[in-house]
Every structure is written in C-alpha cells, then in structure tokens.
N, C-alpha and C positions, 0 to 999 in steps of 0.2 A: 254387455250391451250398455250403452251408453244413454242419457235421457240428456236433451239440450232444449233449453228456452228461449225466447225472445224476450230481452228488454230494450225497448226503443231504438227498435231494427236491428240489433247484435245480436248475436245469436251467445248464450254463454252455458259453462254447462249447469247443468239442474243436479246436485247430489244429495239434496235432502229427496226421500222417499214419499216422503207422506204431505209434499205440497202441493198446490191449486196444480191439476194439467193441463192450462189452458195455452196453443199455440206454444207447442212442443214438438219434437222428432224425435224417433226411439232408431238406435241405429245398429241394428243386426247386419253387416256388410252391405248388401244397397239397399237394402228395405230405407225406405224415407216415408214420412206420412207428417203431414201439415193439418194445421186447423183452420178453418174462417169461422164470422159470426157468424147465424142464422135464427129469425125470429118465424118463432110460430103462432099460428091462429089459436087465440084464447081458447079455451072450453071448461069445461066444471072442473078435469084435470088438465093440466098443461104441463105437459113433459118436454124436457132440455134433452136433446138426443146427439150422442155422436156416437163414431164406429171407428173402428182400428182393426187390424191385421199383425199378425206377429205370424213373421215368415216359419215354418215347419214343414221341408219337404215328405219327409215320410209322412206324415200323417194323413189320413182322409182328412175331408173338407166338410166343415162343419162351421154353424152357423150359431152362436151363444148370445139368445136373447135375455139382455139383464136390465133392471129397472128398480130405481131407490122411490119410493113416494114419501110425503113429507111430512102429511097427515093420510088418514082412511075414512074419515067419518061415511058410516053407512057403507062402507065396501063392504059387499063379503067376500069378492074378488078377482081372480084374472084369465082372459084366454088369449093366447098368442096364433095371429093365422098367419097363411103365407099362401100369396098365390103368385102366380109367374105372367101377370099383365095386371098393367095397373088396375082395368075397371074390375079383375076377379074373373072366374070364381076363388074366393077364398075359402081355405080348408079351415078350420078348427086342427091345430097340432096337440096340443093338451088331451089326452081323456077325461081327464077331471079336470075342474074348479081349481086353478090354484089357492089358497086361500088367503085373505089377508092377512095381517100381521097385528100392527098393534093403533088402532084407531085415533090413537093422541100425537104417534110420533111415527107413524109408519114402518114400510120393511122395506128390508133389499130381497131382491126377487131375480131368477135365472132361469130360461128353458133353452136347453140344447136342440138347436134343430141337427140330425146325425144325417138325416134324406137329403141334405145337399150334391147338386153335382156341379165340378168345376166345369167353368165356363157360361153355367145358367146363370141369367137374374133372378131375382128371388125379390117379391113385394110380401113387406113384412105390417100388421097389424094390430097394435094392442089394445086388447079390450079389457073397461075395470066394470066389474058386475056389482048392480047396490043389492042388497036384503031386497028388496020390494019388486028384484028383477029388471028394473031398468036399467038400460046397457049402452054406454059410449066407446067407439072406437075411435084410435088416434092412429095417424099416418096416412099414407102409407111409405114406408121408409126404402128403399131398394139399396141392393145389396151384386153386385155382380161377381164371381169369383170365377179367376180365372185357371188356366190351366197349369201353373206354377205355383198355387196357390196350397201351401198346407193347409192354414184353417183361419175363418175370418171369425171376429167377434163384432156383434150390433149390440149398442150397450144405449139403454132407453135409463135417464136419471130424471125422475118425474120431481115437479114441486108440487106445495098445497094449491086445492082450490083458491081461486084470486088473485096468484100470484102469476105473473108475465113472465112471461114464458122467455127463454132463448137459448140457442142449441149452438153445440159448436160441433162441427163437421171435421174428424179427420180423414182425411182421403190416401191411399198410399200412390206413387207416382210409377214406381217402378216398377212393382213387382203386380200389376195388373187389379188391384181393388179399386173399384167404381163406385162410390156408394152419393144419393144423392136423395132429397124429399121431394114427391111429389102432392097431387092432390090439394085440399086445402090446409 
C-alpha cells in the first residue's frame, strides 16, 4: 500500500511513516480517500475529526472510535453514542466510564463499535464526563458503510480546552464510505 501527498497540487509520494497526514491518499487497488478542511464550533473541548476506511473484504463491518486529547483537567471521562438519525435517539455503547488518562498531557482513547451493519448510517457522539458530573457532547459525526465495505475507522483527535478547533475529512470515493458533520 502505497501513502501519497499533496504539495502545491502534485501529488508525491509520502515514505516517511510517522509524518503530518494531512490531504493524503492511501492506495489499496481502487480504494482512494481525500481530505478537505473543516472547522468546528468551539466548546470547553474542541475535537479535530476525520475518518478513513481501509478496504478488508472478509471482514465484518466495524466502526473504531479513536480520539487523542491534549489536556483533561477535571475529566474523569468518556461515553461514545451512536444513533442512526441525526436528532437521536442515541444509545450509550460503553458499559462503563471510559476513564481519563493523564490530566496534564491527556490520552489516546479507542471504542470498537462491532453492531455495525453495512449499508446503515450510523450518527456518532462523543461525550467527556467532569468529576462534578457535568457532561458535553460533540458532533454528531456520520458515517455510512456500504455493502463492499470491510471495516470503517472514525478517528476523533481532540485539542485542549481554548484551542480552535479544525478537522480534516477523509472521504473514500470509490469504494462506498460517506462520512460527513452534521449539527452544530
């Protein structure tokens, strides 16, 4: 698999691993998947979201919600919902609290949604829970997967509180992933 970037409209390829992925293509035979900008509405956290798909026909169809925060002050931590129409109802997927990490430098964080069915959309919601129990949720983010679809990934990379938000959107073209923000 191949990974290519844009510099000033070229496309070139990308063979360092561990650089910025910003407005890239990963090329598994036609799978193609683009990025654009997209800013989001401030809040106490302001998460940078994009999604990607990595074709796998055998596999079921699964849905990997991940998210980096920057800081935690006062989290104690996270619930991941999903409902299948923007206004809800959404479910709580979690049993438990996920819990936070480390309140000076944050954590990376992942929930497997495995209930996925191709072809459904799926409205995705992340909630960070403070000690005191006051509770904000972000998104909601949608995700469509279609019937060729091995397995998609929604990957949520949060900044600190006060930091400006902006997300970048990869969409796949080919092989049926839809993914888009809705709400505020």
């Amino acid at each position: 698999m191949n990974k290519w970037r844009t510099t000033n409209d070229e496309w070139v390829n990308g063979q360092r691993a561990n650089e910025q992925m910003t407005n890239f293509i990963l090329h598994p035979s036609s799978l193609i998947l683009y990025s654009s900008p997209f800013i989001f509405h401030p809040s106490s956290f302001v998460f940078c979201l994009f999604a990607f798909l990595i074709a796998c026909a055998p596999a079921p169809a699964r849905i990997v919600v991940q998210w980096t925060t920057a800081t935690e002050i006062n989290t104690a931590g996270f619930n991941v919902y999903r409902a299948e129409r923007a206004e809800g109802p959404y479910a709580k997927l979690n049993a438990q609290l996920i819990p936070a990490s480390d309140a000076l430098i944050g954590g990376k964080y992942q929930y497997a949604d495995t209930t996925v069915v191709a072809g459904r959309t799926y409205y995705y919601q992340l909630e960070d829970v403070e000690y005191g129990g006051a509770t904000a949720r972000h998104g909601p983010i949608i995700i469509t997967a279609s019937g060729a679809l091995g397995f998609g990934e929604l990957v949520l990379v949060g900044a600190g509180a006060l930091m400006i938000g902006a997300a970048v959107w990869l969409a796949q073209r080919r092989a049926g992933l839809r993914a888009s923000r809705s709400g505020k």
